[in-house]
Backbone as XML, in Angstrom:
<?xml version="1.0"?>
<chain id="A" units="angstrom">
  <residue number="1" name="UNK">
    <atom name="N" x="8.738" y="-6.334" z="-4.766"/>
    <atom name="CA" x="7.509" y="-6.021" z="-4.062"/>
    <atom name="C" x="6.452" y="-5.595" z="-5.073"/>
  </residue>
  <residue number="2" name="UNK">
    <atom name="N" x="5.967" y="-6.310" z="-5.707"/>
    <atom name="CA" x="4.915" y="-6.289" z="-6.748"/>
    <atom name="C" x="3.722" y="-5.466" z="-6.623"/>
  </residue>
  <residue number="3" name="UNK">
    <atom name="N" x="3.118" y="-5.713" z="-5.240"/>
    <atom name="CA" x="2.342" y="-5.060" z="-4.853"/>
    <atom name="C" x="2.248" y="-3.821" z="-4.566"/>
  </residue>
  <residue number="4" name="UNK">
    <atom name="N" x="3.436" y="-3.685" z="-4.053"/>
    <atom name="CA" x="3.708" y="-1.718" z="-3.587"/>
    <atom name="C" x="4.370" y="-1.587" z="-5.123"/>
  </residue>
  <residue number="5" name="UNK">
    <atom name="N" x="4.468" y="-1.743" z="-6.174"/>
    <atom name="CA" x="4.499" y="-1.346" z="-7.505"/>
    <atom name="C" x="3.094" y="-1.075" z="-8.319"/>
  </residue>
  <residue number="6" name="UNK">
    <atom name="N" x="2.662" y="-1.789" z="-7.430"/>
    <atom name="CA" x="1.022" y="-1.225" z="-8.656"/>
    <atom name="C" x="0.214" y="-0.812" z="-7.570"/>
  </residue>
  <residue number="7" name="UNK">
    <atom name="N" x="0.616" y="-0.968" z="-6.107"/>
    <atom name="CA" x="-0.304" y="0.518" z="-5.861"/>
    <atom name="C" x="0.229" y="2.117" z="-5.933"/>
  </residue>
  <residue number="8" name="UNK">
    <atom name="N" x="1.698" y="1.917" z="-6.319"/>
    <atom name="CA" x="2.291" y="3.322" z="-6.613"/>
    <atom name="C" x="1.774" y="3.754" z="-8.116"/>
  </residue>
  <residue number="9" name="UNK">
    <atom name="N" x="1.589" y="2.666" z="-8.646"/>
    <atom name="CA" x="0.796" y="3.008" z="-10.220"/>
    <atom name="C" x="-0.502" y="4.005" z="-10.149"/>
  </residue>
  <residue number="10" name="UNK">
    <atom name="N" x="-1.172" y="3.043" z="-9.005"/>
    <atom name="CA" x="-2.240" y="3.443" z="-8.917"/>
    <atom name="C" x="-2.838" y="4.555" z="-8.213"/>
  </residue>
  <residue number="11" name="UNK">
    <atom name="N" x="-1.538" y="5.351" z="-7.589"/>
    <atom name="CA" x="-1.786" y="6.638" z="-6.512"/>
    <atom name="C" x="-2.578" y="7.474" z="-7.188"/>
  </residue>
  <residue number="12" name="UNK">
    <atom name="N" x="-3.740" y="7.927" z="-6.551"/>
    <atom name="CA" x="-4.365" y="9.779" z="-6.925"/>
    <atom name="C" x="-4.227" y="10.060" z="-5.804"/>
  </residue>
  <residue number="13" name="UNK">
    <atom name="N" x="-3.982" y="11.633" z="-6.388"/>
    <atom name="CA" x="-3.838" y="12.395" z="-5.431"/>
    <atom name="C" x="-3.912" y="14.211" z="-6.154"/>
  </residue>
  <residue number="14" name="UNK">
    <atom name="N" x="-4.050" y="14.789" z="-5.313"/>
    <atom name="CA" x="-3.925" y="16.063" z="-6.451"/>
    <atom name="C" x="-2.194" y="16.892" z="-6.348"/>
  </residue>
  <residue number="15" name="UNK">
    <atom name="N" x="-2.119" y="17.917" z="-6.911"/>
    <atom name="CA" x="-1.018" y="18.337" z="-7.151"/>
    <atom name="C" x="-1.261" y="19.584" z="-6.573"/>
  </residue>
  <residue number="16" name="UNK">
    <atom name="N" x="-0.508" y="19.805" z="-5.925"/>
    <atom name="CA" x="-0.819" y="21.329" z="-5.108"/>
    <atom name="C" x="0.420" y="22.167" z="-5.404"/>
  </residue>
  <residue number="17" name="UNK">
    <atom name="N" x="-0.089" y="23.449" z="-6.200"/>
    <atom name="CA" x="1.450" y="24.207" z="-7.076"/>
    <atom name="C" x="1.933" y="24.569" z="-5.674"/>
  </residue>
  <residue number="18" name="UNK">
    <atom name="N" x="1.667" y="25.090" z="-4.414"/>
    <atom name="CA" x="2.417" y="25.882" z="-3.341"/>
    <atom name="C" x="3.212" y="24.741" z="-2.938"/>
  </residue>
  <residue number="19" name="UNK">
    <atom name="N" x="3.260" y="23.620" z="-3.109"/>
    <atom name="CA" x="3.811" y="22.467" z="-1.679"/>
    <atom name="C" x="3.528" y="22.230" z="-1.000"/>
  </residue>
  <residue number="20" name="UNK">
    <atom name="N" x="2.457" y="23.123" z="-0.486"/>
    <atom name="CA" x="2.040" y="22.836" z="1.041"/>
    <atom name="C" x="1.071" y="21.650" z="1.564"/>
  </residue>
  <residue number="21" name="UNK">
    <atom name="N" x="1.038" y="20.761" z="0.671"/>
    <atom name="CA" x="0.162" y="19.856" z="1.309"/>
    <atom name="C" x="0.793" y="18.492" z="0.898"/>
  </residue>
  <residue number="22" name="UNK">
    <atom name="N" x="0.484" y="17.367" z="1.809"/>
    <atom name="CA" x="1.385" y="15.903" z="1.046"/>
    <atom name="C" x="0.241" y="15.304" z="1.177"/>
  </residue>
  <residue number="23" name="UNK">
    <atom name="N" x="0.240" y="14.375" z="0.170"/>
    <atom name="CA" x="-0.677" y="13.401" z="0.657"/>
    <atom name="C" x="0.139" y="12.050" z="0.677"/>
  </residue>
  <residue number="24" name="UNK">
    <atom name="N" x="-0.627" y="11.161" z="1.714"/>
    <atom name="CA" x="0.308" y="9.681" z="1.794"/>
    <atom name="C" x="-1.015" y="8.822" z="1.925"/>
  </residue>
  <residue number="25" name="UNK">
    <atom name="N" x="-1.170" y="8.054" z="0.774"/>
    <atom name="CA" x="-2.385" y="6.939" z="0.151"/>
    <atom name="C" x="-2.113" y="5.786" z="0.739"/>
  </residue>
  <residue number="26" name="UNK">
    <atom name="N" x="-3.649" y="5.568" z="1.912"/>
    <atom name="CA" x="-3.322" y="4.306" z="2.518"/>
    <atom name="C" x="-4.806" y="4.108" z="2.178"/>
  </residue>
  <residue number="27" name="UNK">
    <atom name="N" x="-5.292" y="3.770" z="0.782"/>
    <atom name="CA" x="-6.484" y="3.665" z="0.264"/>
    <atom name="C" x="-7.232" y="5.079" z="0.225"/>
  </residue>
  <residue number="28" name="UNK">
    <atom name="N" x="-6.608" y="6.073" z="1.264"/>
    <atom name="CA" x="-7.732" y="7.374" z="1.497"/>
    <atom name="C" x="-6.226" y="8.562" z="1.167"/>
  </residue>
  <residue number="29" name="UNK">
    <atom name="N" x="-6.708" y="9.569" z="0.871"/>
    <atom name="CA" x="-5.408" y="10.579" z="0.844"/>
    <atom name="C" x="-5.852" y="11.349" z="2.492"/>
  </residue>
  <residue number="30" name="UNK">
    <atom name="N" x="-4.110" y="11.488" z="3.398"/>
    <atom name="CA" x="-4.213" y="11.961" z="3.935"/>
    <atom name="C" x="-3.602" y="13.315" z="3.695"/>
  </residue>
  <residue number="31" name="UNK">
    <atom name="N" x="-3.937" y="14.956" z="3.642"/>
    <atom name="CA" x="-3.286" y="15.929" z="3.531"/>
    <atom name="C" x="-2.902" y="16.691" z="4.840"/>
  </residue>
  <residue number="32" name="UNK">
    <atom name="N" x="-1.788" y="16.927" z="4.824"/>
    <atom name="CA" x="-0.528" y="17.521" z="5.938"/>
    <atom name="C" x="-0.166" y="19.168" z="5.139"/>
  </residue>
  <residue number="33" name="UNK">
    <atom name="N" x="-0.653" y="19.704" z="6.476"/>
    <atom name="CA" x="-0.406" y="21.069" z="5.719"/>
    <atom name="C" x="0.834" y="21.164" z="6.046"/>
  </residue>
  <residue number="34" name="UNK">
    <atom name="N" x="2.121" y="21.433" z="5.536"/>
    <atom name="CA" x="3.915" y="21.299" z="6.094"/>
    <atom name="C" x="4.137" y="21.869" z="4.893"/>
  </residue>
  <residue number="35" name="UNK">
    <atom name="N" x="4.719" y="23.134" z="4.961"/>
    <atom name="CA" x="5.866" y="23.487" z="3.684"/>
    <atom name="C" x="6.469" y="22.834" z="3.612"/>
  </residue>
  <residue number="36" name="UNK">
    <atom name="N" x="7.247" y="21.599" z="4.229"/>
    <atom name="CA" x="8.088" y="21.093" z="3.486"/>
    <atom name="C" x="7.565" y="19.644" z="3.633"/>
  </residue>
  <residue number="37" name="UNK">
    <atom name="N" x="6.710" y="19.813" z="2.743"/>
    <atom name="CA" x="6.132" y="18.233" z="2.432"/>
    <atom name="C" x="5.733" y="18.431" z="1.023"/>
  </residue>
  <residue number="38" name="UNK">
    <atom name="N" x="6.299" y="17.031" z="0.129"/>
    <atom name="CA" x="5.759" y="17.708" z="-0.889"/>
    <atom name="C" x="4.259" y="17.105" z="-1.398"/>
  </residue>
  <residue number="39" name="UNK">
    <atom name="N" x="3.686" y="17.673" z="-2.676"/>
    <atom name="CA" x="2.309" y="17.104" z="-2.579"/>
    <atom name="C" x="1.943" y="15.595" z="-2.485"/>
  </residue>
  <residue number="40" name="UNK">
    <atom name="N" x="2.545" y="14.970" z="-3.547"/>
    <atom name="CA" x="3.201" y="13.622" z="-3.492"/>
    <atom name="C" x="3.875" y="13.032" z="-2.651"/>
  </residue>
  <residue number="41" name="UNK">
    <atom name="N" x="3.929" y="12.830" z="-1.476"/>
    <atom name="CA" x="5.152" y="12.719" z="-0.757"/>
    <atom name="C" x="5.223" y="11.131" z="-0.373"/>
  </residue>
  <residue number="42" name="UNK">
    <atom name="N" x="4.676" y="10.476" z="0.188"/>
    <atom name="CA" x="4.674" y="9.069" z="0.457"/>
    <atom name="C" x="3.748" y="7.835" z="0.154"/>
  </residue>
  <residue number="43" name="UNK">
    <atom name="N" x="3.459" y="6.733" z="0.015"/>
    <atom name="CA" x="2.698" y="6.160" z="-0.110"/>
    <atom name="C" x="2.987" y="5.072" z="1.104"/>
  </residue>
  <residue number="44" name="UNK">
    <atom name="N" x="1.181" y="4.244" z="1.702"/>
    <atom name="CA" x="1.617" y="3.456" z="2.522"/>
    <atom name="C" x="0.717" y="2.176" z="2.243"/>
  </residue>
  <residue number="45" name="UNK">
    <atom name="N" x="0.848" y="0.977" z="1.790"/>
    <atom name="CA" x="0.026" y="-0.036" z="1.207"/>
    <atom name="C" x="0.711" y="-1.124" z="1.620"/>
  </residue>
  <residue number="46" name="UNK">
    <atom name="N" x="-0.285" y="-2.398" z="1.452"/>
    <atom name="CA" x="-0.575" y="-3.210" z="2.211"/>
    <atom name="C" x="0.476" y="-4.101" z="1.280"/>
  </residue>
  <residue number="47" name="UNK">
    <atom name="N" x="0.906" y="-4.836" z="2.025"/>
    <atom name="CA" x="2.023" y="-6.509" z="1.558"/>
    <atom name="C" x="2.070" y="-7.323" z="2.168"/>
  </residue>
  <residue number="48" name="UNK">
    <atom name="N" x="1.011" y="-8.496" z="1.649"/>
    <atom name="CA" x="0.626" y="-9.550" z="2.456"/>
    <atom name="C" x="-0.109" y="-9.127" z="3.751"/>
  </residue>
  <residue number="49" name="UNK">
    <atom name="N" x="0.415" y="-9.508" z="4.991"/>
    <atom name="CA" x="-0.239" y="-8.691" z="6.146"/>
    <atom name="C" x="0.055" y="-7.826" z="6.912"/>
  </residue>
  <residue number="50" name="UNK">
    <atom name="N" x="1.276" y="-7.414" z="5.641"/>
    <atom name="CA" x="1.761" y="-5.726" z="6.523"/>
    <atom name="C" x="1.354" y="-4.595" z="5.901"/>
  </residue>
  <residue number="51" name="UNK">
    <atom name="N" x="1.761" y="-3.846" z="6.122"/>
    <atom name="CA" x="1.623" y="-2.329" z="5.674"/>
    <atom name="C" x="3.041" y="-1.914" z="5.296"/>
  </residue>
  <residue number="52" name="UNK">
    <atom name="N" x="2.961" y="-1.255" z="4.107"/>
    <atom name="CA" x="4.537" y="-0.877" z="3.582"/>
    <atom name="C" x="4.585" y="0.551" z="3.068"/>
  </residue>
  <residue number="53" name="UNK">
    <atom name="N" x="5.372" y="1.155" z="3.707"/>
    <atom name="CA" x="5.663" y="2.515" z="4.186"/>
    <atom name="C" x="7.143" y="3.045" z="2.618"/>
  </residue>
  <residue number="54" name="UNK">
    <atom name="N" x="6.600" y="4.226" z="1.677"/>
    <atom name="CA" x="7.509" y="4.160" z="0.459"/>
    <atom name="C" x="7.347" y="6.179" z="0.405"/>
  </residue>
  <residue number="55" name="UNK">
    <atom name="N" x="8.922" y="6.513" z="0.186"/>
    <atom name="CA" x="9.039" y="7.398" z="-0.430"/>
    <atom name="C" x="8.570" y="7.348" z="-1.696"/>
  </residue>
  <residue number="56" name="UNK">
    <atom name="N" x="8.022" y="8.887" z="-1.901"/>
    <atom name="CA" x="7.360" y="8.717" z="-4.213"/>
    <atom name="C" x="8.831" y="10.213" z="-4.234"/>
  </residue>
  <residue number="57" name="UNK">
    <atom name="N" x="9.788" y="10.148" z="-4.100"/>
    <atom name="CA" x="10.445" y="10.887" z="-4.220"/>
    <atom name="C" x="10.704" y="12.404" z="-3.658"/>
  </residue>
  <residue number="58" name="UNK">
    <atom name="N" x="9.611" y="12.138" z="-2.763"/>
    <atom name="CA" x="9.708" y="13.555" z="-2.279"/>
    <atom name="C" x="11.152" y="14.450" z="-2.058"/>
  </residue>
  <residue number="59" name="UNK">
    <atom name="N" x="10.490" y="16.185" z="-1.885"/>
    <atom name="CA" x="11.816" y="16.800" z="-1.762"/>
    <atom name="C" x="12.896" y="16.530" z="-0.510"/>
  </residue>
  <residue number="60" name="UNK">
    <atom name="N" x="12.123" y="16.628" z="0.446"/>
    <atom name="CA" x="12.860" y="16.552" z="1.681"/>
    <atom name="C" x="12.985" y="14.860" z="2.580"/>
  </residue>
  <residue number="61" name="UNK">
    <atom name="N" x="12.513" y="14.054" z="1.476"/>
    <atom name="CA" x="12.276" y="12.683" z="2.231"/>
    <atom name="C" x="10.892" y="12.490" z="3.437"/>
  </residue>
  <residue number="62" name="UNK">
    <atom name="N" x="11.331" y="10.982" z="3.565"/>
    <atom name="CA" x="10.366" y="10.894" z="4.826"/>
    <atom name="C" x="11.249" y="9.921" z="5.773"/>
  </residue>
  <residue number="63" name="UNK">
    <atom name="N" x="10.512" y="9.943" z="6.917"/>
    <atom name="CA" x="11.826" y="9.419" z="8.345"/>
    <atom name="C" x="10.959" y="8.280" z="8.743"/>
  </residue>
  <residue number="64" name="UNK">
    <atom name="N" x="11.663" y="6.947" z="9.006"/>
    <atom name="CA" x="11.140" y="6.115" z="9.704"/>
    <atom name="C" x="11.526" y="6.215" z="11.063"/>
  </residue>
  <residue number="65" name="UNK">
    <atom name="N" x="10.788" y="6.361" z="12.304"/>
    <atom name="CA" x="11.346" y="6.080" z="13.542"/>
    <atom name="C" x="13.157" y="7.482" z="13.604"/>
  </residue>
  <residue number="66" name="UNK">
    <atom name="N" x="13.081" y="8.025" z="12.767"/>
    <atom name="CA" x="14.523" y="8.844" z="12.656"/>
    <atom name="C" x="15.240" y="8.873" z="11.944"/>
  </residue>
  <residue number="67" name="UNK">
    <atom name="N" x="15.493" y="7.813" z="11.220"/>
    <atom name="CA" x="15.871" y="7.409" z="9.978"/>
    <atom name="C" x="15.189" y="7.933" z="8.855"/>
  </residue>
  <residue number="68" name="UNK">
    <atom name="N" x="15.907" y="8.205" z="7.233"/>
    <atom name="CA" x="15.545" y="8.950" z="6.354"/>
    <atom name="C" x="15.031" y="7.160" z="5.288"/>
  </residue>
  <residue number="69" name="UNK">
    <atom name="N" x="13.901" y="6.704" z="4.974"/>
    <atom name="CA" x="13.408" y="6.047" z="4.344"/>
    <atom name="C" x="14.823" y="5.616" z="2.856"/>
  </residue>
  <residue number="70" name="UNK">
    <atom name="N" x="14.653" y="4.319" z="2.559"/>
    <atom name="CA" x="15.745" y="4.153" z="1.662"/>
    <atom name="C" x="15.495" y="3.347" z="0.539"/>
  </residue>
  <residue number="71" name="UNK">
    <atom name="N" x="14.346" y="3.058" z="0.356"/>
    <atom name="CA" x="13.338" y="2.208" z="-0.097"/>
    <atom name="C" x="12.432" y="1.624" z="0.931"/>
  </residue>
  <residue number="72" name="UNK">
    <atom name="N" x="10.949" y="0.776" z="0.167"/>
    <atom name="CA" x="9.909" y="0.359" z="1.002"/>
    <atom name="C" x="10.157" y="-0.366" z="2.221"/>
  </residue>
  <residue number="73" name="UNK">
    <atom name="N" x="9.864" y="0.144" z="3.110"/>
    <atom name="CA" x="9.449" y="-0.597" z="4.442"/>
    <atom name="C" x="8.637" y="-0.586" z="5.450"/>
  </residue>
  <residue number="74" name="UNK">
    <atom name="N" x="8.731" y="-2.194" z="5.296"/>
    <atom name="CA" x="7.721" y="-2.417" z="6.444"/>
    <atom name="C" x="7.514" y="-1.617" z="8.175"/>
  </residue>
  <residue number="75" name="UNK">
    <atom name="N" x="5.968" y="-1.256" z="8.335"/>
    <atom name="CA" x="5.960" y="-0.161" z="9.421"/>
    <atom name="C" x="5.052" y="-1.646" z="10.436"/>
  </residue>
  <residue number="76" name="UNK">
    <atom name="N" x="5.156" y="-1.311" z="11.373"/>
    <atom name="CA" x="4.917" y="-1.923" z="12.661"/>
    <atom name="C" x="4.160" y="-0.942" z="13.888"/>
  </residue>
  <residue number="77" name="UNK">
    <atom name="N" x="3.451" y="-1.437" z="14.745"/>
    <atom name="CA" x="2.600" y="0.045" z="15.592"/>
    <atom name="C" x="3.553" y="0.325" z="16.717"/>
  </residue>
  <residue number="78" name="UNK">
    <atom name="N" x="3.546" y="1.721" z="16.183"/>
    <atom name="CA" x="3.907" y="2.871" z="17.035"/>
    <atom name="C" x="4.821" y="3.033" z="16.448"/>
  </residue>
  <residue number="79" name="UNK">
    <atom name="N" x="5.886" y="2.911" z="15.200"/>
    <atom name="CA" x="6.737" y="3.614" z="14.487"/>
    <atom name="C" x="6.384" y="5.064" z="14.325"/>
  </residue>
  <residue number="80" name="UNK">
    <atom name="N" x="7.176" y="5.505" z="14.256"/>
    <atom name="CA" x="7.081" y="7.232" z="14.049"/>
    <atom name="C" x="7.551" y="7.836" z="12.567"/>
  </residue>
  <residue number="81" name="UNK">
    <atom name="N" x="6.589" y="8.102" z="12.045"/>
    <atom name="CA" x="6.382" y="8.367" z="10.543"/>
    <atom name="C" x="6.520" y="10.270" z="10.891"/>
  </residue>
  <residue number="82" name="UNK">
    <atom name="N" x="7.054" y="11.367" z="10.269"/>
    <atom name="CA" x="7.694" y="12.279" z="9.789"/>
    <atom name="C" x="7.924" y="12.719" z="8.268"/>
  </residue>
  <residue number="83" name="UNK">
    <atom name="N" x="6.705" y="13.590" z="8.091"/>
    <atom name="CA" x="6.679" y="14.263" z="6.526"/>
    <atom name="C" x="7.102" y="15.323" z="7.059"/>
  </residue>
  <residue number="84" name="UNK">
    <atom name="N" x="8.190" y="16.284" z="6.075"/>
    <atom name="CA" x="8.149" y="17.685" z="6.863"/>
    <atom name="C" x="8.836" y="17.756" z="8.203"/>
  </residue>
  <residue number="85" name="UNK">
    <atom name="N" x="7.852" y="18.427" z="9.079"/>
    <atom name="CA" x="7.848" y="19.092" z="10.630"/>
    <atom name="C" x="6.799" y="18.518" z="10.666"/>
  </residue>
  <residue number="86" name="UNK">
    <atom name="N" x="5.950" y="17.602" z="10.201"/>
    <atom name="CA" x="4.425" y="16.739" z="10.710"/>
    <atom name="C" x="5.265" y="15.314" z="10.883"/>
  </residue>
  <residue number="87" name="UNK">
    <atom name="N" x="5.097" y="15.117" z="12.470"/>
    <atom name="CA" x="5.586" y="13.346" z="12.884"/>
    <atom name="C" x="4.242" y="12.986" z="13.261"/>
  </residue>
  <residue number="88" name="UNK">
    <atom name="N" x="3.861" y="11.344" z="13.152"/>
    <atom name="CA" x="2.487" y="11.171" z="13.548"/>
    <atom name="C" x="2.812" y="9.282" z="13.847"/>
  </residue>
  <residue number="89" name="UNK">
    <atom name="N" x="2.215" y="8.841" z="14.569"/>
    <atom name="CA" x="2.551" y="7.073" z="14.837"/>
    <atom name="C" x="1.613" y="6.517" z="14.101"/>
  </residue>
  <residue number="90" name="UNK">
    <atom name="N" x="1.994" y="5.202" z="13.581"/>
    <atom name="CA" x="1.326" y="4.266" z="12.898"/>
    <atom name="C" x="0.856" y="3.090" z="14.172"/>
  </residue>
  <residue number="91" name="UNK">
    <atom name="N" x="-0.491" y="3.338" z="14.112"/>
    <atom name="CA" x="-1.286" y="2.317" z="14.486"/>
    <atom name="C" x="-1.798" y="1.208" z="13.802"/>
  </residue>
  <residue number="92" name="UNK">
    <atom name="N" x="-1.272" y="-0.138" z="14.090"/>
    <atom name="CA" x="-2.151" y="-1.283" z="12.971"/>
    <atom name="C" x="-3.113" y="-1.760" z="13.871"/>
  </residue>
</chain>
């Protein structure tokens, strides 16, 4: 997946020493205030004409639909994305 390799290259984001904030780069940083999210926590970028949903290693993971992420995958609308104790649905 070439593409979700160089937009993980290409993540900014800031580094927050408490933890308390994640950001997950879908061109914009979104921040989640969750102790247990870490600052870095996910990335979500485009492949071909999907959207591809990637742990950056976070501490506690991230959940697809309930499931703990295992490498990149593809998200679809109304999957249920989970940083932390923050769950939120993906709309395409």
């Amino acid at each position: 997946m070439k593409l979700l390799e160089e937009a993980v290259r290409e993540l900014k984001g800031e580094e927050v020493e408490d933890g308390a904030r994640a950001t997950v780069n879908l061109g914009i940083d979104i921040r989640i205030e969750d102790t247990f999210a870490s600052s870095r926590h996910a990335l979500i970028a485009p492949h071909g004409a999907l959207r591809v949903i990637e742990d950056l290693g976070s501490t506690n993971g991230t959940f697809l639909n309930g499931e703990p992420l295992r490498g990149p995958q593809p998200l679809h609308s109304g999957d249920q994305i989970r940083i932390g104790e923050t769950e939120f649905s993906f709309r395409s």
